[in-house]
N, C-alpha and C positions, 0 to 999 in steps of 0.2 A: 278502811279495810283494804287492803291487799288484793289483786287481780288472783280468781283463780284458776289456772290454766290446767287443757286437757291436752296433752302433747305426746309425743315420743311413743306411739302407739304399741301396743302389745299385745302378747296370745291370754288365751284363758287357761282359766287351775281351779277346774270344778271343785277342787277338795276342799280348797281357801273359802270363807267364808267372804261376800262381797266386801267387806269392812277392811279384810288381812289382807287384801292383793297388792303387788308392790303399787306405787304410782300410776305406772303407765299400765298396771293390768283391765285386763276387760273379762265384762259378764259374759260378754257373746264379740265372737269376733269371724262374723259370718261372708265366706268369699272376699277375705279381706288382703290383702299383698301387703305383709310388715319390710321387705326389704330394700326399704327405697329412701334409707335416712332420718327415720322418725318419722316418717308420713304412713300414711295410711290409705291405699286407693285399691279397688276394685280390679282381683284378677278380670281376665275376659271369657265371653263364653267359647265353649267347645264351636269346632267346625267342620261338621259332618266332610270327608275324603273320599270314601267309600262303601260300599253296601248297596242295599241289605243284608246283611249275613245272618244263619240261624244258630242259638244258643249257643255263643262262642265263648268260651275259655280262655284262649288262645290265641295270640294275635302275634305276627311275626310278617316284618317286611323283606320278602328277596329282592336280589339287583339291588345291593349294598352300594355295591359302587355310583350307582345312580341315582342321584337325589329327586326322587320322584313318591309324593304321596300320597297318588291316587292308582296306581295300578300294583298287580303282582307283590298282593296280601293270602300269606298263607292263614287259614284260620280254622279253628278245631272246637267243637262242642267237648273237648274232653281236659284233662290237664297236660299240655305238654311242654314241654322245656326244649326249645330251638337253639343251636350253635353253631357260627359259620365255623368249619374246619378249619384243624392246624394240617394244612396239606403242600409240598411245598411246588411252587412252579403250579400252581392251580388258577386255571386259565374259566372252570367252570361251575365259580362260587358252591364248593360241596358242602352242603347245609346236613346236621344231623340233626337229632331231635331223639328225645325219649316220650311216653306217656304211659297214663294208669290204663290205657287198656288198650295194648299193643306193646309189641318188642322194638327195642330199635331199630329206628331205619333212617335212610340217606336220600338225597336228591341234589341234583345240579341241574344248572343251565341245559335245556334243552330237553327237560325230561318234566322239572317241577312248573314250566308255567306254559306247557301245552293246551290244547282247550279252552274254553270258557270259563273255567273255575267249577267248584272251591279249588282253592292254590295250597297243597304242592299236588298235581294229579297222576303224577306219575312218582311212584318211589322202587329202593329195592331195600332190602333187609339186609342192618347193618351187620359185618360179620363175615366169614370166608370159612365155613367149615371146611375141615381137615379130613381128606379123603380115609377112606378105613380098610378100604383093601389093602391088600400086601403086592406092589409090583413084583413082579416076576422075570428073572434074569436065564437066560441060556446065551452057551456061546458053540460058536461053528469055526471053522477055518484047523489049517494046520500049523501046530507051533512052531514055529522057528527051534532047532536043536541048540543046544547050551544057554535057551533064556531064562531066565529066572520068573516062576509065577508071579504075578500081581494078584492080591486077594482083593477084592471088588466088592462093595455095598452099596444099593442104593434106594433111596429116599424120592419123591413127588413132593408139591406141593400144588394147589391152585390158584389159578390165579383168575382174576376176572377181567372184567373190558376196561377198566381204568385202573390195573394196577396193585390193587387189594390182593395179599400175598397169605395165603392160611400155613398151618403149621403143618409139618412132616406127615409123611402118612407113616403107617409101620414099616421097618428096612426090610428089603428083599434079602432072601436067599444071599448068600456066600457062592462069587463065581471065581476061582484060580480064572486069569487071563494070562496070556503067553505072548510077545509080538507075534504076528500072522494069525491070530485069532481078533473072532469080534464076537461082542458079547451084546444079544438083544434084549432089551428091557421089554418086556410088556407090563401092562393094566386091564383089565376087562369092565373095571367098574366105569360108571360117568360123573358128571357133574353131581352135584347132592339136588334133590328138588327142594321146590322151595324158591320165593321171589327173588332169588339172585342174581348178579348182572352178571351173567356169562352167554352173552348175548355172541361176544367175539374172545371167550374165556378162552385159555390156557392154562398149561401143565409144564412146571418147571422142575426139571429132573436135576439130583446134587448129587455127584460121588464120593464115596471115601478115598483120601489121599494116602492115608496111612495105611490100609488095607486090612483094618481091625474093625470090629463091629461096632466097638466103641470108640473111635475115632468120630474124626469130625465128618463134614459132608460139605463138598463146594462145590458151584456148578457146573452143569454140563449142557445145557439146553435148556430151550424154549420150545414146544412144538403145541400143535393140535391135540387134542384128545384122541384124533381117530387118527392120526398117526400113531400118537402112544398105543392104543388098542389094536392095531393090528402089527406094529413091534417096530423098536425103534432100532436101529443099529446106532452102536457107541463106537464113535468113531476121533470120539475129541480127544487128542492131546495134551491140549494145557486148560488145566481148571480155572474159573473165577473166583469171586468171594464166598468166602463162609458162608451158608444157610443162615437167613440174620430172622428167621420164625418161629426159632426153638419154642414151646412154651409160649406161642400166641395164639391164646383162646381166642374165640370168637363172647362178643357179650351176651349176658343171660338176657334169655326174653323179658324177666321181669324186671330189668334195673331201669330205673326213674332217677329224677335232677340232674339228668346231663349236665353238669357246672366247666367251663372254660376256666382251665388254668393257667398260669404264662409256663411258660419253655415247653408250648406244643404237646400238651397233653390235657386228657378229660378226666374229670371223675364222676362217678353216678353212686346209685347204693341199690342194694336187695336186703330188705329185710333189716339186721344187723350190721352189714358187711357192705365198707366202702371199697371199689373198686376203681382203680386207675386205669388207663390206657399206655399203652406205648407213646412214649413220644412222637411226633408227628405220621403215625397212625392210629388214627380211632377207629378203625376198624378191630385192634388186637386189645387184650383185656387178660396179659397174664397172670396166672393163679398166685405167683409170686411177690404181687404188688399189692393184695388184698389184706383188708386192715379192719378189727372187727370191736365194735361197742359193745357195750351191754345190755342197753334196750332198743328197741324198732327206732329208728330213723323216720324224723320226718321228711328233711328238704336240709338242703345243701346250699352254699353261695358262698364265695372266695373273694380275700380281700388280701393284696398283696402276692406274695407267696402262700400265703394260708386258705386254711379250706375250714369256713365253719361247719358244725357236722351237728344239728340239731333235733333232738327225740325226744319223744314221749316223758322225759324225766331231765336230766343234767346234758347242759351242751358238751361237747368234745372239740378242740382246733386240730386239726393237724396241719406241719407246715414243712418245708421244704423242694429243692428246686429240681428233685429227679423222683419220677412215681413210685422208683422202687427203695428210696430212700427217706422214706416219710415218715416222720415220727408224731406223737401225738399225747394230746395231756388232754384229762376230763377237767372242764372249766369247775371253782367252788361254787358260785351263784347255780342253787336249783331252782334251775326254769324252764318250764318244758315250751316245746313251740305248738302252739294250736294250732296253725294255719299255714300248711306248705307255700298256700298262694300269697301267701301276706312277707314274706322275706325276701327282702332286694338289697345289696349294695350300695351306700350310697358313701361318695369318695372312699374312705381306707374304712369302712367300716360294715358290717353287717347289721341291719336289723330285721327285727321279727316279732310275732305277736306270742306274746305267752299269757298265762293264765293272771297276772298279776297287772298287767303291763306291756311296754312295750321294749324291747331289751335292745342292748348294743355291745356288741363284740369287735374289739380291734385289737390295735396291738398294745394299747395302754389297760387295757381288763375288761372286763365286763360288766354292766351298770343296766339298769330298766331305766328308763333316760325321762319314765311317764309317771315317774312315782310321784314327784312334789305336784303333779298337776290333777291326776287323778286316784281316788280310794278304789283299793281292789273291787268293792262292788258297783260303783260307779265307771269302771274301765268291762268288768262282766257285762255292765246292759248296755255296753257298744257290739258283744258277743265279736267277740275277738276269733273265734273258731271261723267267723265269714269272711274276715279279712282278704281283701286282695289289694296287693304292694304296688309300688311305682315309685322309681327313681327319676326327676328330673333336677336339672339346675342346682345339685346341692342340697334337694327337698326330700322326705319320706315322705308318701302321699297314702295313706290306706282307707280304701271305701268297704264299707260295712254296710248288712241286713240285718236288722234285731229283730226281723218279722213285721213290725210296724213303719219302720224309718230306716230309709237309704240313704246316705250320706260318704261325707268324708272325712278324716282328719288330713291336716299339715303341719309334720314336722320339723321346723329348721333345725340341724342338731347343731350350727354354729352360733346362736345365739338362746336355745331352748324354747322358742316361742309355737305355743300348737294354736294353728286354726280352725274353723270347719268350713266346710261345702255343701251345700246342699247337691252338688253333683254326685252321680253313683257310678262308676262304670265296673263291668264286668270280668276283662281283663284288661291290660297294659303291655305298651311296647315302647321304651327309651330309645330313638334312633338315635345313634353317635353319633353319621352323616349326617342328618340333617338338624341336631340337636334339635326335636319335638319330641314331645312328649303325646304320643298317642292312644284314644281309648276305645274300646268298647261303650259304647251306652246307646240302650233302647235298639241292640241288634245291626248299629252303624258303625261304620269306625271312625270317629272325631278326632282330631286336634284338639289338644286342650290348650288353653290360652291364647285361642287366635282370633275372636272375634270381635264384637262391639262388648265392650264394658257392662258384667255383670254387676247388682242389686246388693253394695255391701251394706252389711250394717257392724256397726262398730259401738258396744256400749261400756263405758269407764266401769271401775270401780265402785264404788261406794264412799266419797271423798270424802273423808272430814278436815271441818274449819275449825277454827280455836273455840268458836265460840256459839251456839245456833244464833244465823243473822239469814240477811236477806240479799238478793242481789237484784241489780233494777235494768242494769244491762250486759248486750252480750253482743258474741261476735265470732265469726266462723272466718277461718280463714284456709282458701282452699285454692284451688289452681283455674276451677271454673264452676259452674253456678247452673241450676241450683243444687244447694245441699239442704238433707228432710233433717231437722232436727226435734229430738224431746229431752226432756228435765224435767230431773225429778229433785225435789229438796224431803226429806227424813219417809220417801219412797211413794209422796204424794207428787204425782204429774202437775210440775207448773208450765212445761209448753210440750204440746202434743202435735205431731207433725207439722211442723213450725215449716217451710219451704224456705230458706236462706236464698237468696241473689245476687247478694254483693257480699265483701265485705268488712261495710258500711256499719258501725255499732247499733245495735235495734233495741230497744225499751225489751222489758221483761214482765209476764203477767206477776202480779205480787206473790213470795212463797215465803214459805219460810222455815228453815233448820239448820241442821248440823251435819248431817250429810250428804252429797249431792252425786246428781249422777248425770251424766250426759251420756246423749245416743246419738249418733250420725249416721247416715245411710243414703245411700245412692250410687251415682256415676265416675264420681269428681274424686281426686287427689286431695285428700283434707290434710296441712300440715298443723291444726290446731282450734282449739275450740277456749273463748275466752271468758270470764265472768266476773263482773265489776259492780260497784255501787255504782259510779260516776263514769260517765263517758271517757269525762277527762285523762281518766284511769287507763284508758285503752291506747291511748296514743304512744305510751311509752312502752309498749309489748311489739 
């Protein structure tokens, strides 16, 4: 008889019947690392960084720059979606962020990681409203004889302590100016209330060049409020640049998925309706660039130039390199997404959890990527709806609550192989800096994969031989010792926690059938598990 070997290790496919599974599949493939060549060895366990923290959602590390994993953790008992700013010449890492219950808001260096924590503790509300009063123009002096009037219009904007520029206020009155005249602007109104940084705000005032109401507007100043308020004399000669805030909203309080695009711009959604940003400000969110589905929006995440846009029903991509150029097609696959918290990027690709499955959107189409492994109602009692996502190393990682059992899956989508975890955590945070993978669990924030070698277990298929026979010996071959072994021949256990030491060939208690199964479990790198009539057998594997 033939050596029969357990090799080349693989994920599970609840659907397949233990008999169906290719070769290398397994029954259970618990805390198992498939990417190491055909071996099979024991991720490691999490390692607590920081905490306690209470009922977090949300987990986000500031001072990017700084590869440091125990300090200057933002964290939120709510959903929120964190994103360092496309800002340019940004000296003080400007973090935005969205959530379900609050508007958007901002932080930087020297505001978010003041105090003791919880971290960000100081914020302000993302946004620059647009002043609503009407400035008010008068002019004084005597004209010069034979000059030609100047027809004068002007426009405000505000501005704050770092820069954030809001849209026009309404144009002032119509003033004919003469030379030897000057013409005073006033405002009476102030800042808007409300958490905004105009701690050392500003008011930038834009003339018209053309001297028509509809004409453009360029600048003329920078000043104080209470300059502007008690009246500004215009005294400037040569204008600047165009008003560049035509048409820049401020965003709606209720937009959620803050998602980072490339070419320095955001997008989020309300309701139906995805919304853009201005390029390299996110602060601005004009009506113009707004783009509308058919049904409610779950969650959002971009892969490439593209922006998956996933709801309640049929996903949508939209793609393209400028916000106000974006075009968009409803994908055919109806798959609706359950779980906002369950969708992450992982390389050029999106996934997410839907009702069926677990889905993938790139640029080659659309597929549920968990169909051949699991039956829709066998994928329902992982309750997909509890899903929460993590991208590391090329991995989908989604931890689930069914009410009973907390867990994880792992998907590799480059070789299709899914495992599970007995680990749970509550949210996730992929740092690019310091590539770790970070979690929530039991209220801490761990490192996942950093510690002493967790308790894999790894059990084969259901093998069948040509013929029901027996086998007398066997043999484990692994990196280090010991390895727990069991066998089963036609699902009757012939060695039940067998402790492996070497790997030295060992006699076998007597069994006997037609299908066999082998189970590993422990610490160790197992590249293979072997099963012979004769010793002799084993020396040529």
């Amino acid at each position: 008889m033939s050596v029969l070997t357990f090799a080349g290790f693989g994920g599970i496919a609840p659907r397949l019947d233990p008999t169906l599974l290719p070769p290398n599949g397994a029954q259970i493939a618990l805390n198992c690392r498939l990417q190491s060549g055909g071996a099979v060895e024991p991720y490691n366990e999490p390692v607590e960084v920081y905490g306690p923290v209470s009922g977090t959602k949300a987990i986000y590390r500031f001072k990017r720059a700084t590869p440091s994993d125990t300090q200057w953790w933002f964290t939120s008992p709510n959903d929120v979606d964190f994103q360092l700013g496309h800002v340019a010449g940004d000296e003080k890492e400007r973090t935005f962020y969205t959530s379900d219950a609050h508007e958007p808001r901002y932080t930087y260096s020297g505001r978010a990681e003041t105090g003791g924590g919880p971290y960000p503790s100081q914020w302000f509300r993302l946004g620059v409203p647009k002043p609503t009063g009407i400035p008010f123009a008068t002019k004084s002096g005597t004209p010069e004889e034979g000059t030609d009037p100047e027809l004068r219009y002007y426009v405000i904007t505000f501005v704050t302590s770092d820069g954030q520029e809001s849209a026009p206020s309404p144009v002032s009155n119509g003033v004919n100016w003469h030379l030897g005249e000057t013409v005073t602007l006033t405002y009476t109104g102030g800042f808007p209330a409300g958490n905004y940084d105009f701690l050392t705000g500003k008011v930038r005032i834009y003339r018209t060049q053309s001297g028509s109401n509809g004409g453009s507007f360029f600048f003329a100043a920078e000043v104080g409020i209470a300059q502007l308020n008690s009246g500004w004399a215009d005294n400037v000669e040569t204008l600047g640049e165009e008003i560049p805030t035509d048409g820049w909203d401020p965003p709606d309080a209720q937009l959620r998925g803050l998602t980072s695009m490339p070419n320095g711009f955001f997008a989020a959604f309300k309701g139906q309706d995805v919304w853009f940003s201005a390029p390299f400000a996110p602060y601005a969110w004009p009506a113009g660039y707004r783009l509308t589905v058919d049904l409610p929006i779950v969650g959002m995440a971009a892969f490439g130039h593209s922006l998956a846009v996933l709801t309640i029903g049929e996903p949508h991509v939209f793609s393209g390199a400028d916000p106000g150029l974006m075009s968009g097609q409803k994908l055919a696959l109806k798959q609706a997404c359950v779980s906002k918290r369950g969708i992450q990027t992982v390389g050029n690709a999106v996934f997410y959890p839907s009702p069926d499955g677990l889905v993938s959107i790139s640029d080659a189409g659309i597929s549920i990527v968990t169909e051949n492994h699991f039956t829709k109602r066998e994928w329902q009692e992982l309750k997909p709806e509890s899903m929460v996502g993590a991208s590391h190393d090329g991995l989908y990682i989604a931890f689930y609550d069914t009410g009973s059992t907390k867990g994880g899956l792992v998907l590799d989508p480059r070789n299709g192989a899914i495992t599970t975890t007995d680990i749970y955590a509550t949210a996730a945070f992929s740092d690019t800096v310091t590539d770790e993978l970070y979690l929530c669990i039991n209220s801490r924030i761990q490192k996942w994969d950093a510690g002493v070698p967790l308790t894999m277990v790894w059990k084969s298929k259901k093998h069948p031989i040509t013929k029901p026979s027996s086998f007398a010996w066997g043999q484990v071959i692994a990196t280090s010792y010991p390895v727990t072994l069991d066998l089963w021949a036609d699902g009757v256990p012939v060695v039940v926690s067998k402790p492996v030491t070497s790997d030295a060939p060992f006699r076998l208690p007597s069994g006997f059938g037609r299908f066999w199964e082998v189970q590993v479990q422990g610490a160790q790198r197992v590249l293979a598990v072997h099963l012979a009539n004769e010793a002799r057998e084993l020396a040529s594997v």
